[in-house]
C-alpha positions in Angstrom: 104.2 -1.4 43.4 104.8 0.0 40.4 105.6 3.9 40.4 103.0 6.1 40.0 102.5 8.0 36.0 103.4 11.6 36.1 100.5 14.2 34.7 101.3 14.4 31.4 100.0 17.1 28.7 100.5 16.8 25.5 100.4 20.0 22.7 99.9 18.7 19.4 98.6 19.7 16.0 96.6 17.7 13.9 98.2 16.6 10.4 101.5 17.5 12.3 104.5 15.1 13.3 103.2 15.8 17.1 100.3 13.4 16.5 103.4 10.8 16.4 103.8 11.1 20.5 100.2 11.1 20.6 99.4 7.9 19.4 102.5 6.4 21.5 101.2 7.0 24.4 97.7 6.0 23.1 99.6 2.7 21.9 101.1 2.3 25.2 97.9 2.9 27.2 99.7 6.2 29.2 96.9 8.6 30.2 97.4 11.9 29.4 95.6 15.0 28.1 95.6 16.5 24.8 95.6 20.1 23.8 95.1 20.5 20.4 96.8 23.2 18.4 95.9 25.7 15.2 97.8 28.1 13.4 96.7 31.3 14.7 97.4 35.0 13.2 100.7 34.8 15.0 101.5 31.4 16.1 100.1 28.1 17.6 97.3 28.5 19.6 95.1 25.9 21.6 92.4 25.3 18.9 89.2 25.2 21.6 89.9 29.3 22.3 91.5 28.1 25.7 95.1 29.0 25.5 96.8 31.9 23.1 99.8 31.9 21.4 101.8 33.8 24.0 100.4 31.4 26.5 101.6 28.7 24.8 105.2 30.4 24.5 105.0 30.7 28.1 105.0 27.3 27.9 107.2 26.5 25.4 109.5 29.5 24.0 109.5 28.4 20.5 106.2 28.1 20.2 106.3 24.6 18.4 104.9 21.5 18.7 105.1 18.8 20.4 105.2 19.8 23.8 105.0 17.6 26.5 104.3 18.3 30.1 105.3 16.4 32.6 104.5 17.6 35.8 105.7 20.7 35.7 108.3 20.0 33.6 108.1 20.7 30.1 109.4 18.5 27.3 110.2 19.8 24.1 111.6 18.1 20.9 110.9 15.1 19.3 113.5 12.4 20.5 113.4 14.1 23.8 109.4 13.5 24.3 109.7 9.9 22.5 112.3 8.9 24.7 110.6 9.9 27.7 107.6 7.9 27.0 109.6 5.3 26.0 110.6 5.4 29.6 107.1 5.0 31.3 106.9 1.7 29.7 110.6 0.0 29.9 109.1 -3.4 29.1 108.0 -2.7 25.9 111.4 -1.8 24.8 110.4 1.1 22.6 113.4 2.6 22.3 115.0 -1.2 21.6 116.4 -3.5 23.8 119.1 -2.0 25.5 122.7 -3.4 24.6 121.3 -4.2 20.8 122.1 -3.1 17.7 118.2 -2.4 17.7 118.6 0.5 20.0 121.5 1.7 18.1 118.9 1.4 15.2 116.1 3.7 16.3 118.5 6.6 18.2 120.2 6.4 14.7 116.5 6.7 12.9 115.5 9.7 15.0 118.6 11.5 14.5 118.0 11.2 10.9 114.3 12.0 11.3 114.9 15.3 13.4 117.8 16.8 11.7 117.7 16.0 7.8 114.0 14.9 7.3 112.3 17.7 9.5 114.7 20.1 7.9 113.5 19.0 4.4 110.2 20.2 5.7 111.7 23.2 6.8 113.5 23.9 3.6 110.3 23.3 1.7 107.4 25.2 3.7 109.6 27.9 5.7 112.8 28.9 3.5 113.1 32.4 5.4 114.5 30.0 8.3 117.6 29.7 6.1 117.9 33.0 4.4 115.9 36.8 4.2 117.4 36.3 0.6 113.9 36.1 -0.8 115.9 35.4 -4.4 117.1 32.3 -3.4 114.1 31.2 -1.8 112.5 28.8 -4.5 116.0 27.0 -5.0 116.1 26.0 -1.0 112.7 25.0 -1.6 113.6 22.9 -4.4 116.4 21.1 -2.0 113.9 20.5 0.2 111.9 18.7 -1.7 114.9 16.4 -3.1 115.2 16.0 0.6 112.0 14.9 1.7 111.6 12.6 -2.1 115.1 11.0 -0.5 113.8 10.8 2.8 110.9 8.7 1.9 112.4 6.5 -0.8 114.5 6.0 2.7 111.4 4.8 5.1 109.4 2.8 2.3 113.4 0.9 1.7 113.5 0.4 5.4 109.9 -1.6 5.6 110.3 -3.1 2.9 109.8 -6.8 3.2 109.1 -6.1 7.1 106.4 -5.4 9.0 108.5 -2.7 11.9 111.2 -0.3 11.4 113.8 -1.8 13.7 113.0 -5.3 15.5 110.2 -7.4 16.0 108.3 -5.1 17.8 106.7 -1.5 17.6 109.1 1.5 18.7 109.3 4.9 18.9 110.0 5.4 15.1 107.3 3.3 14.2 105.0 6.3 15.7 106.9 8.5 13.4 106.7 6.4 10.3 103.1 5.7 10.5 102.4 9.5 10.7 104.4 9.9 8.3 102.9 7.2 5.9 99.4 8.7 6.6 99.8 12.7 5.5 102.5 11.7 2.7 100.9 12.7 -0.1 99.1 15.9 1.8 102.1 16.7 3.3 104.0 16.9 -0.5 100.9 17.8 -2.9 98.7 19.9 -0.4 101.2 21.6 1.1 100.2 20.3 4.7 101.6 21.8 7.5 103.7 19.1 8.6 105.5 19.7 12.1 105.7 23.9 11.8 104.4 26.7 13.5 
C-alpha cells in the first residue's frame, strides 16, 4: 500500500519562479491546493482577498514565495520545496537517479539557479537588498543584468542539442527552465516580477 500524500498547499505568484513547483506537482499528478499571490501595499498577499500579508508572514516570515505546506509543516526555498516533491514521486527520479552523475547534475543546477541566477534578479529589481547607498544603485543593477544575460546564454548552452536539462527524463530543473523560458523576455524588457516580494 503505497503511503498516503501529505496535504499540501502551495503559495505562489503568477509570472514568478513559484509557478516552477507548481507545475511539478501538476506534472507529477500530486494534488495539492494553490493560493495564489499579488503584491500588495506592503507585501505578498493571497490575491482572492483571503489571506493578508501579515497572515502570510505568519506563515512564512519572509514573506516570499514559494511556500509549501505540508501538513503543518512549512517549506520554504526553492531546492528545499523541489526536493520534497521530488520525494513524493521516487520513481520518477526527479531529482536524478541516485548514485549518477545525473543527480550530481541537477543539485549542482539548483545551486546555481538559487544563489547566482536569483541573485541576478535580485541585483536587477531590488538593489537596496545589497546596499541603502542609493548612488551605487544603477551600477548593482547593471551587474545584475550581466548576471542574468550570463545566466541565460548558460540554460539555452545546456539544451542545446537536447531535449532535458540533465538525463533522459524530466527533473526538477526542467520545472525551473521552462518557467524560465516562458517570462524571459518579460522578465528582462518588462520588468516582470520574477521570484520577489
Amino acid at each position: 500500500m503505497a503511503p498516503a500524500i501529505p496535504r499540501l498547499t502551495l503559495y505562489r505568484k503568477d509570472g514568478a519562479c513559484s509557478l516552477a513547483p507548481h507545475a511539478l506537482l501538476t506534472h507529477i499528478s500530486i494534488p495539492f491546493s494553490a493560493i495564489a499571490m499579488q503584491s500588495g501595499p506592503v507585501g505578498l498577499e493571497a490575491a482572492d482577498g483571503s489571506l493578508s500579508h501579515a497572515d502570510f508572514r505568519r506563515i512564512n516570515p519572509t514573506g516570499y514565495v514559494p511556500t509549501l505546506t505540508v501538513d503543518s509543516e512549512v517549506v520554504t526555498e526553492m531546492p528545499a520545496i523541489l526536493a520534497y516533491i521530488a520525494s513524493l514521486a521516487p520513481e520518477r527520479n526527479l531529482l536524478g537517479k541516485e548514485g549518477t552523475m545525473g543527480r550530481v547534475k541537477v543539485t549542482e543546477l539548483l545551486a546555481w539557479l538559487s544563489g547566482t541566477l536569483h541573485n541576478g534578479f535580485a541585483a536587477l529589481w531590488r538593489p537596496n537588498r545589497f546596499t541603502d547607498d542609493v548612488n551605487v544603485h544603477e551600477s548593482i543593477r547593471k551587474r545584475g543584468r550581466e548576471v542574468i544575460d550570463k545566466g541565460f546564454a548558460k540554460i539555452e548552452q545546456r539544451l542545446r542539442g537536447r531535449e532535458w536539462a540533465v538525463g533522459e527524463d524530466v527533473t526538477v530543473v526542467t520545472s525551473i527552465f521552462e518557467e524560465l523560458a516562458g517570462v524571459k523576455e518579460a522578465v528582462i524588457t518588462e520588468g516582470l516580477d520574477f521570484c520577489f516580494d
